[in-house]
N, CA, C and O atoms as a MOPAC input file, in Angstrom:
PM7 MOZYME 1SCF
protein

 N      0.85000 1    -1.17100 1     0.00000 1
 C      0.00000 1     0.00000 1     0.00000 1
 C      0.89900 1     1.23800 1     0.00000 1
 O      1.82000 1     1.46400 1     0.78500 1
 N      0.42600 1     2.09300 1    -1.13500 1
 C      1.15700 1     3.49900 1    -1.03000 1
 C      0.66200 1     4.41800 1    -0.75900 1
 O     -0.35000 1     4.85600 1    -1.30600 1
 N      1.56800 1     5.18200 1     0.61000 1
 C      0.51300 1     6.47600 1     1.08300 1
 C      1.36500 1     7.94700 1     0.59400 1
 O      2.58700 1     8.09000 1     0.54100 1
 N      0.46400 1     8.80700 1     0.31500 1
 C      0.84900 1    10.25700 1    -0.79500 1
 C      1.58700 1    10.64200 1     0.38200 1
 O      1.77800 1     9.94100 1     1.37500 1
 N      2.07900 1    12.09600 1     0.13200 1
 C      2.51800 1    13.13700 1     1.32800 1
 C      1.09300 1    13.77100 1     2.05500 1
 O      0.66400 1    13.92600 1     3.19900 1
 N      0.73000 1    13.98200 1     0.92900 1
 C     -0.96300 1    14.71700 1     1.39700 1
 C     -1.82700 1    13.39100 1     2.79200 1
 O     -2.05100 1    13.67300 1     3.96900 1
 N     -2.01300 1    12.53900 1     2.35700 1
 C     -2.54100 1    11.50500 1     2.94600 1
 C     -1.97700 1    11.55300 1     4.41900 1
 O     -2.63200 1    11.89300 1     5.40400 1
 N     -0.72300 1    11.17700 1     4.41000 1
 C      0.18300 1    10.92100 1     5.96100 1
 C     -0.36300 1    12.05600 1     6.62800 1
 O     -0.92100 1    11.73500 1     7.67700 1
 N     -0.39500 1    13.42100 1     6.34200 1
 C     -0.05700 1    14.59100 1     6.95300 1
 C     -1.23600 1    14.79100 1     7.32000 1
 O     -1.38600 1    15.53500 1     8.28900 1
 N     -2.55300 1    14.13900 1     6.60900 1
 C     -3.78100 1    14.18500 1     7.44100 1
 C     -4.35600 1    13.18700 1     8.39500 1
 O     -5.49500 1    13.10300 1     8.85300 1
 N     -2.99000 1    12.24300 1     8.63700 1
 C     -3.66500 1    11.38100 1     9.56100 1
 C     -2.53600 1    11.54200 1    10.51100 1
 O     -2.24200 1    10.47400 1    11.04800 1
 N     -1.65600 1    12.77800 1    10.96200 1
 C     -0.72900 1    13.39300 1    12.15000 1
 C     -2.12400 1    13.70400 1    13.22600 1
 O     -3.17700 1    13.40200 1    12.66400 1
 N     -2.22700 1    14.00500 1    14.01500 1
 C     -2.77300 1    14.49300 1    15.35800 1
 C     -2.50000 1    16.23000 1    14.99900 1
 O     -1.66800 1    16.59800 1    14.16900 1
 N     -3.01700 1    16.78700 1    15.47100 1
 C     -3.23300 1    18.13900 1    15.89200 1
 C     -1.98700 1    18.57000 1    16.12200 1
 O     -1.25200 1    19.26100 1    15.41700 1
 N     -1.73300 1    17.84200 1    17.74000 1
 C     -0.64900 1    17.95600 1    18.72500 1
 C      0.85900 1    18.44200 1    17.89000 1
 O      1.37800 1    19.54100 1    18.08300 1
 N      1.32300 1    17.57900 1    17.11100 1
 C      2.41500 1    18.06100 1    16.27700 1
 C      2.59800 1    19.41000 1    16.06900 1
 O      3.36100 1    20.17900 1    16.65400 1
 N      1.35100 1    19.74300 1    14.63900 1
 C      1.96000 1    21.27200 1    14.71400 1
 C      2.10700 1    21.90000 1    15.64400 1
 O      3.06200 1    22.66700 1    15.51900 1
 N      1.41200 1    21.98900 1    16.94200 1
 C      1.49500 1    22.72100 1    17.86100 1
 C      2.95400 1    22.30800 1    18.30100 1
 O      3.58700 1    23.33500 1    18.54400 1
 N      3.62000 1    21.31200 1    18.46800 1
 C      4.89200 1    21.41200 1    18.65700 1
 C      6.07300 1    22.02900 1    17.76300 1
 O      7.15200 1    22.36700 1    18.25000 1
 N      5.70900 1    22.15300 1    16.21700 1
 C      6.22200 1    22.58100 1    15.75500 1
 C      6.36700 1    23.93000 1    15.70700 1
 O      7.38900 1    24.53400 1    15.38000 1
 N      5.42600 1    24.34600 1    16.00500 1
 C      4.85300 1    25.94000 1    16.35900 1
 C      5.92800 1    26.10800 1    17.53200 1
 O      7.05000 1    26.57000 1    17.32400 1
 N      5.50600 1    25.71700 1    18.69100 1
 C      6.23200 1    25.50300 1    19.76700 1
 C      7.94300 1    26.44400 1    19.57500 1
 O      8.47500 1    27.52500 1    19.82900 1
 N      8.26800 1    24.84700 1    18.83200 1
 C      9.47000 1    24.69700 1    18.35200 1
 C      9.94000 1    25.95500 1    17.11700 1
 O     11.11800 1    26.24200 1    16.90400 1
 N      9.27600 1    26.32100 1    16.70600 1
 C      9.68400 1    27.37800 1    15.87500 1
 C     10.14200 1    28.79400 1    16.86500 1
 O     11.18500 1    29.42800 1    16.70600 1
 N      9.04300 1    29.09800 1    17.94000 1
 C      8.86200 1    30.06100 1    19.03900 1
 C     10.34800 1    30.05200 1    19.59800 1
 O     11.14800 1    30.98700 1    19.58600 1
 N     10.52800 1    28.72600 1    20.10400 1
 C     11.89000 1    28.43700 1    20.75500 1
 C     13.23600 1    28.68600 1    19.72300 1
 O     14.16300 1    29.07200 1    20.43600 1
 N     13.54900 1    28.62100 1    18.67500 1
 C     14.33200 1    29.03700 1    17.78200 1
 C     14.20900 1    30.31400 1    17.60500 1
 O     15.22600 1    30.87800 1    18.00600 1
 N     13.40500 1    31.06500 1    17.17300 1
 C     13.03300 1    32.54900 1    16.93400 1
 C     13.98700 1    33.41300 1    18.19400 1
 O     14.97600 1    34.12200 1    18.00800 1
 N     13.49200 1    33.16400 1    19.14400 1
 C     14.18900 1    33.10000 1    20.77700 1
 C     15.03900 1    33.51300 1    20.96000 1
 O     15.43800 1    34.59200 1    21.39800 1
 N     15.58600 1    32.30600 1    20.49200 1
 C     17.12300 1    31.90100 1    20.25400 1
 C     18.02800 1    33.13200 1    19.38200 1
 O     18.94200 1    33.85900 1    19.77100 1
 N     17.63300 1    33.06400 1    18.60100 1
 C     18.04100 1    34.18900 1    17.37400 1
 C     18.06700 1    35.35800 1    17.90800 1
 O     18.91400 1    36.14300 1    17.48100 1
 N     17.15100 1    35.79300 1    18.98400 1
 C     17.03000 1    37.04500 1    19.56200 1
 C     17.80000 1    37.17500 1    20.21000 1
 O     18.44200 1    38.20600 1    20.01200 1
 N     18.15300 1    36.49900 1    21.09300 1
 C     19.37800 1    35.92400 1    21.88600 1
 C     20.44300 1    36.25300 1    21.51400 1
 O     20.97100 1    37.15000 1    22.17100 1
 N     21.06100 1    35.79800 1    20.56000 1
 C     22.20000 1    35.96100 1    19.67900 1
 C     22.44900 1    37.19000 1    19.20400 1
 O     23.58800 1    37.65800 1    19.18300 1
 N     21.33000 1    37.86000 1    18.75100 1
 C     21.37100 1    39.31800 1    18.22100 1
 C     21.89700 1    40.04100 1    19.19400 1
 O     22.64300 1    40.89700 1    18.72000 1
 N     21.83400 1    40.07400 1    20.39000 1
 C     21.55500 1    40.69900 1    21.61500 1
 C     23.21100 1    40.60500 1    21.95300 1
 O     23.51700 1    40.87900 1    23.11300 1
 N     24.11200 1    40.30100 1    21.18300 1
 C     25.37200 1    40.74500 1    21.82800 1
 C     25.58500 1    41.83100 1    21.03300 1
 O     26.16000 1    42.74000 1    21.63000 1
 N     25.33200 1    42.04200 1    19.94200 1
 C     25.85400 1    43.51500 1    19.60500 1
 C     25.49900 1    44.71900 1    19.85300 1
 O     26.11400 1    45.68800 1    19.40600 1
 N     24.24500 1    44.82000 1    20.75300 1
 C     23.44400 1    45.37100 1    21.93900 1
 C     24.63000 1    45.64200 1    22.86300 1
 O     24.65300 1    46.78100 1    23.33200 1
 N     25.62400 1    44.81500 1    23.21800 1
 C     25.97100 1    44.83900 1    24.78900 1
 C     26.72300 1    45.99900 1    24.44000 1
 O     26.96900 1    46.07000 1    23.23600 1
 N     27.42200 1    47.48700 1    25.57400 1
 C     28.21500 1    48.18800 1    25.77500 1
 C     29.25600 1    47.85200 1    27.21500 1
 O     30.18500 1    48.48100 1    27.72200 1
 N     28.72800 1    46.83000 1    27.48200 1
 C     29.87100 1    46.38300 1    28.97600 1
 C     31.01400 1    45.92500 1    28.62800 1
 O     30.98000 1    44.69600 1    28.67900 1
 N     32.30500 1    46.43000 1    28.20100 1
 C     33.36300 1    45.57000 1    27.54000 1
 C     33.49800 1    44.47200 1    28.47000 1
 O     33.83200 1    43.40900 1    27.94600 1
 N     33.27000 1    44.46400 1    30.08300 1
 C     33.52900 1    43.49800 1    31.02500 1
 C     32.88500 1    42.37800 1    30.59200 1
 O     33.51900 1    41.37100 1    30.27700 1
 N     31.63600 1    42.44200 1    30.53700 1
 C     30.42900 1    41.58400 1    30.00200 1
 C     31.14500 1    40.78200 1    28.10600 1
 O     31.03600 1    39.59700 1    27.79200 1
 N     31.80400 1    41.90300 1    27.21500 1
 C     31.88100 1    40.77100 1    26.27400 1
 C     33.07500 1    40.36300 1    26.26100 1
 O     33.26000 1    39.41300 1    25.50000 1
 N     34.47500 1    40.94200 1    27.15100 1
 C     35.56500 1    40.01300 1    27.81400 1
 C     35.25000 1    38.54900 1    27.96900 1
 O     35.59100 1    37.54300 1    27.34700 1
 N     34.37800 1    38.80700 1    29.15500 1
 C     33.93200 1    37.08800 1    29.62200 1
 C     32.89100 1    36.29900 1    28.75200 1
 O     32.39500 1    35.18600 1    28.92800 1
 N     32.75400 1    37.03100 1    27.97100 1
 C     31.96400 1    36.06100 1    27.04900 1
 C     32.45800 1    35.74800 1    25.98800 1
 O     31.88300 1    34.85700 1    25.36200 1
 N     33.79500 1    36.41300 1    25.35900 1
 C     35.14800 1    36.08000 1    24.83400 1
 C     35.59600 1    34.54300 1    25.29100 1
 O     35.69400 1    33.41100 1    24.81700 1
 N     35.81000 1    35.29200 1    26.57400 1
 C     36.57700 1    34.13800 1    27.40200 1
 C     36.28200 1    32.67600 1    27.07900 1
 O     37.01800 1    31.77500 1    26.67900 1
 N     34.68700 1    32.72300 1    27.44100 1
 C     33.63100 1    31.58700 1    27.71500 1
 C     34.11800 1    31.00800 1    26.65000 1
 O     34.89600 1    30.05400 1    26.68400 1
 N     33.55900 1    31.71400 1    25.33300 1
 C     33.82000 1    31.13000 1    24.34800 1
 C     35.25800 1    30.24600 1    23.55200 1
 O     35.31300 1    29.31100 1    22.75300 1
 N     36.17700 1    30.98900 1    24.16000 1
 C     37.47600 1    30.70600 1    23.77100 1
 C     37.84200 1    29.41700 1    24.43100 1
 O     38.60100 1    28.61600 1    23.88600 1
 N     37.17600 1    29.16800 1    25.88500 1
 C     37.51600 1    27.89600 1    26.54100 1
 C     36.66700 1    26.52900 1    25.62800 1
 O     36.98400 1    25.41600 1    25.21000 1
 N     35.49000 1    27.35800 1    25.63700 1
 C     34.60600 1    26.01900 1    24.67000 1
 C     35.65700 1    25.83000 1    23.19900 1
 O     35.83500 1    24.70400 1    22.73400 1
 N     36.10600 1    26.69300 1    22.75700 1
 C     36.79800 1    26.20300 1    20.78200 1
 C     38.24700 1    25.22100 1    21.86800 1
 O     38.26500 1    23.99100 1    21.81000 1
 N     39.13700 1    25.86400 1    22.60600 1
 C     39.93300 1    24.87200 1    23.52700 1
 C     39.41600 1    23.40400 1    24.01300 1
 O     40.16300 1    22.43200 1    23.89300 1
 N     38.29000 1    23.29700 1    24.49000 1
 C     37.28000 1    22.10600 1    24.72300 1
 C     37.30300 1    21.13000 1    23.31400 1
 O     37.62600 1    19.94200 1    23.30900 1
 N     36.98100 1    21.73700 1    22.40900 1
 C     36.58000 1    21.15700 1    21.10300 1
 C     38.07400 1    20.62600 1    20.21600 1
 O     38.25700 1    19.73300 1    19.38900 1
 N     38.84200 1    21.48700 1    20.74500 1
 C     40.10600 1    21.26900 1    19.57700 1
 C     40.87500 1    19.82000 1    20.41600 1
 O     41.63000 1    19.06000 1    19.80800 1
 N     40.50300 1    19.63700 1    21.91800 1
 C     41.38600 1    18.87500 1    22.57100 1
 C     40.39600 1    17.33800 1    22.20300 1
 O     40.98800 1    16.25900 1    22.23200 1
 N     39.33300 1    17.37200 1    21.96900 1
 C     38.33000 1    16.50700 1    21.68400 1
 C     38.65400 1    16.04000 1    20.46100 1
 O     38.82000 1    14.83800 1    20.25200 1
 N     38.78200 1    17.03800 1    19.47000 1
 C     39.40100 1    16.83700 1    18.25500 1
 C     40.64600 1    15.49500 1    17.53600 1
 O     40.83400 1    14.52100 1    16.80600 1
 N     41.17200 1    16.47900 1    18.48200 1
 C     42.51100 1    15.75600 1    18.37000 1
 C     42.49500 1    14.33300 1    18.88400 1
 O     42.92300 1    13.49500 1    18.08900 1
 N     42.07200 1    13.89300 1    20.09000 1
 C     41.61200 1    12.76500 1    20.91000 1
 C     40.57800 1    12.05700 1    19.76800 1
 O     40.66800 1    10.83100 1    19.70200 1
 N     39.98200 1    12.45800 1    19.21400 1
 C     39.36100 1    11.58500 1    17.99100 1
 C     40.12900 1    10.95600 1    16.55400 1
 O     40.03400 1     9.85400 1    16.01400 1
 N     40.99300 1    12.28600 1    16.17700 1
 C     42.20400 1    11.99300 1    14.79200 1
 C     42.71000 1    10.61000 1    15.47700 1
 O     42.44500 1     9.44500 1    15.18300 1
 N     43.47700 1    11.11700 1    16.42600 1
 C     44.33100 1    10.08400 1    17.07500 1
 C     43.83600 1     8.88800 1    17.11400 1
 O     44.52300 1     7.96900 1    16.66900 1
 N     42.64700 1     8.64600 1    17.60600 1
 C     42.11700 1     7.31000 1    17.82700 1
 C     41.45000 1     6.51500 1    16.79900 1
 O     41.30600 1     5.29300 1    16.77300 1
 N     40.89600 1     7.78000 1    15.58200 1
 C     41.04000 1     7.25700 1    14.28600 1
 C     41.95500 1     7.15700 1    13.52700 1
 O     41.53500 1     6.88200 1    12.40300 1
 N     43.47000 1     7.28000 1    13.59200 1
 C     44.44800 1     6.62900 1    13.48100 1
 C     45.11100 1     5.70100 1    13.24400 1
 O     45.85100 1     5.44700 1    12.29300 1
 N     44.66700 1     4.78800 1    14.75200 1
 C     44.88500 1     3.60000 1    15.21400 1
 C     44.14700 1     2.97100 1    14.71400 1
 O     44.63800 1     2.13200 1    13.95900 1
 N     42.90100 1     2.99000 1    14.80400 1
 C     41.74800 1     2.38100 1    14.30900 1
 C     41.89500 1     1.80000 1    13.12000 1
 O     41.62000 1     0.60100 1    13.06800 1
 N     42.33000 1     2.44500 1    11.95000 1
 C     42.51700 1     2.18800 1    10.85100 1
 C     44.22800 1     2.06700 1    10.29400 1
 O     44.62500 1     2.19500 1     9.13600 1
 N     44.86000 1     1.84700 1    11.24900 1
 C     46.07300 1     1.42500 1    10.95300 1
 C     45.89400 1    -0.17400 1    11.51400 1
 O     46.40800 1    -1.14500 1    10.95900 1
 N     45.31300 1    -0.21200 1    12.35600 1
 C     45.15000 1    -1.67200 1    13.03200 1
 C     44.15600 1    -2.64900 1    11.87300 1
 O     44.31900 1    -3.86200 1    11.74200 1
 N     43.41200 1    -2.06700 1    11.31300 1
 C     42.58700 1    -2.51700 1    10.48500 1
 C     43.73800 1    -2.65100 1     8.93800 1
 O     43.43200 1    -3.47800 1     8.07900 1
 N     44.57500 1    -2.06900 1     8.81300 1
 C     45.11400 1    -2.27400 1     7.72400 1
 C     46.46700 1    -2.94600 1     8.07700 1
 O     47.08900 1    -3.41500 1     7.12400 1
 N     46.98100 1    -3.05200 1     9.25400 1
 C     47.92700 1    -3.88600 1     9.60600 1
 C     47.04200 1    -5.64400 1     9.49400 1
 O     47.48900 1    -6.70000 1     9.04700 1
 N     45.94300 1    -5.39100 1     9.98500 1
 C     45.22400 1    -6.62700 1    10.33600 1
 C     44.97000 1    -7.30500 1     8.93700 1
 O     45.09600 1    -8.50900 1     8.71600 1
 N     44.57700 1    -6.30500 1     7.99300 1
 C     44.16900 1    -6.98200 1     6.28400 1
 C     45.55500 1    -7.64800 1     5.43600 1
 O     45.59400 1    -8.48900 1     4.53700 1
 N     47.15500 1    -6.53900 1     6.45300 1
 C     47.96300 1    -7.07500 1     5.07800 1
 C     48.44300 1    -8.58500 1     6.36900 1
 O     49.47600 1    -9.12500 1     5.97100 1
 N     48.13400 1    -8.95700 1     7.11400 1
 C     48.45300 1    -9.78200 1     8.61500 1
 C     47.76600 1   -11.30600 1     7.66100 1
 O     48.36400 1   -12.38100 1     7.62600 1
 N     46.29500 1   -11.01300 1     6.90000 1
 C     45.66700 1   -11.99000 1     6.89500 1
 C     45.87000 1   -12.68300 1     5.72100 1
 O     45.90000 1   -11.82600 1     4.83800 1
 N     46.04300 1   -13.89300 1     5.18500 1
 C     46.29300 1   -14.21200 1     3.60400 1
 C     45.78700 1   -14.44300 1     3.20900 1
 O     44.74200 1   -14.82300 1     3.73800 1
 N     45.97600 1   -14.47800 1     1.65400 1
 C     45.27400 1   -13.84400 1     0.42000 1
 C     44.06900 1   -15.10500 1     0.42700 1
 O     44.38200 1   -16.13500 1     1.02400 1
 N     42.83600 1   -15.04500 1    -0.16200 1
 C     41.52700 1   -15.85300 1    -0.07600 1
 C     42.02700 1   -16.23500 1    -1.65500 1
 O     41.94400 1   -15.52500 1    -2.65800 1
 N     42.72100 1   -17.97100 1    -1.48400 1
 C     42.55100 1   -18.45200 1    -2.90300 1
 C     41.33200 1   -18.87700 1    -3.32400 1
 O     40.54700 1   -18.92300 1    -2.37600 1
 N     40.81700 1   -19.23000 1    -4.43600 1
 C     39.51300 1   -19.56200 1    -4.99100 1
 C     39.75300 1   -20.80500 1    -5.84800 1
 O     38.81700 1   -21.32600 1    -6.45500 1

């Protein structure tokens, strides 16, 4: 049985859009949020929010790296392991 796009979308519940609605409200928000630093005149206020930020890209780059690395291994072990195994005669 094949159901259209039209079809599915009339047999959702109510409830959804209203979450999507919801969910749109909460993004919009958000955006306002964001706008709202070029608002600020406290250099103290965008120091530390410099800061904040600079520790989170530090957070991310050390995560980073801790991932290369371990995908590395991963795939050196996997290619040590393929030339390790012999050839499949037929």
């Amino acid at each position: 049985m094949t159901f259209y796009k039209s079809q599915v979308e009339e047999v959702k519940p109510a409830k959804d859009k209203k979450e999507k609605k919801h969910k749109k409200e909460k993004k919009e928000k958000s955006k306002e949020k964001k706008e709202q630093v070029g608002e600020i005149t406290d250099a103290a206020k965008l120091r530390a929010k410099l800061e904040k930020i600079d520790a989170k890209i530090d957070d991310l780059k050390k995560t980073k790296q801790e991932i290369v690395a371990r995908l590395l291994e991963l795939e050196e072990t996997a290619t040590n392991a393929a030339a390790a195994a012999p050839p499949a005669s037929g």
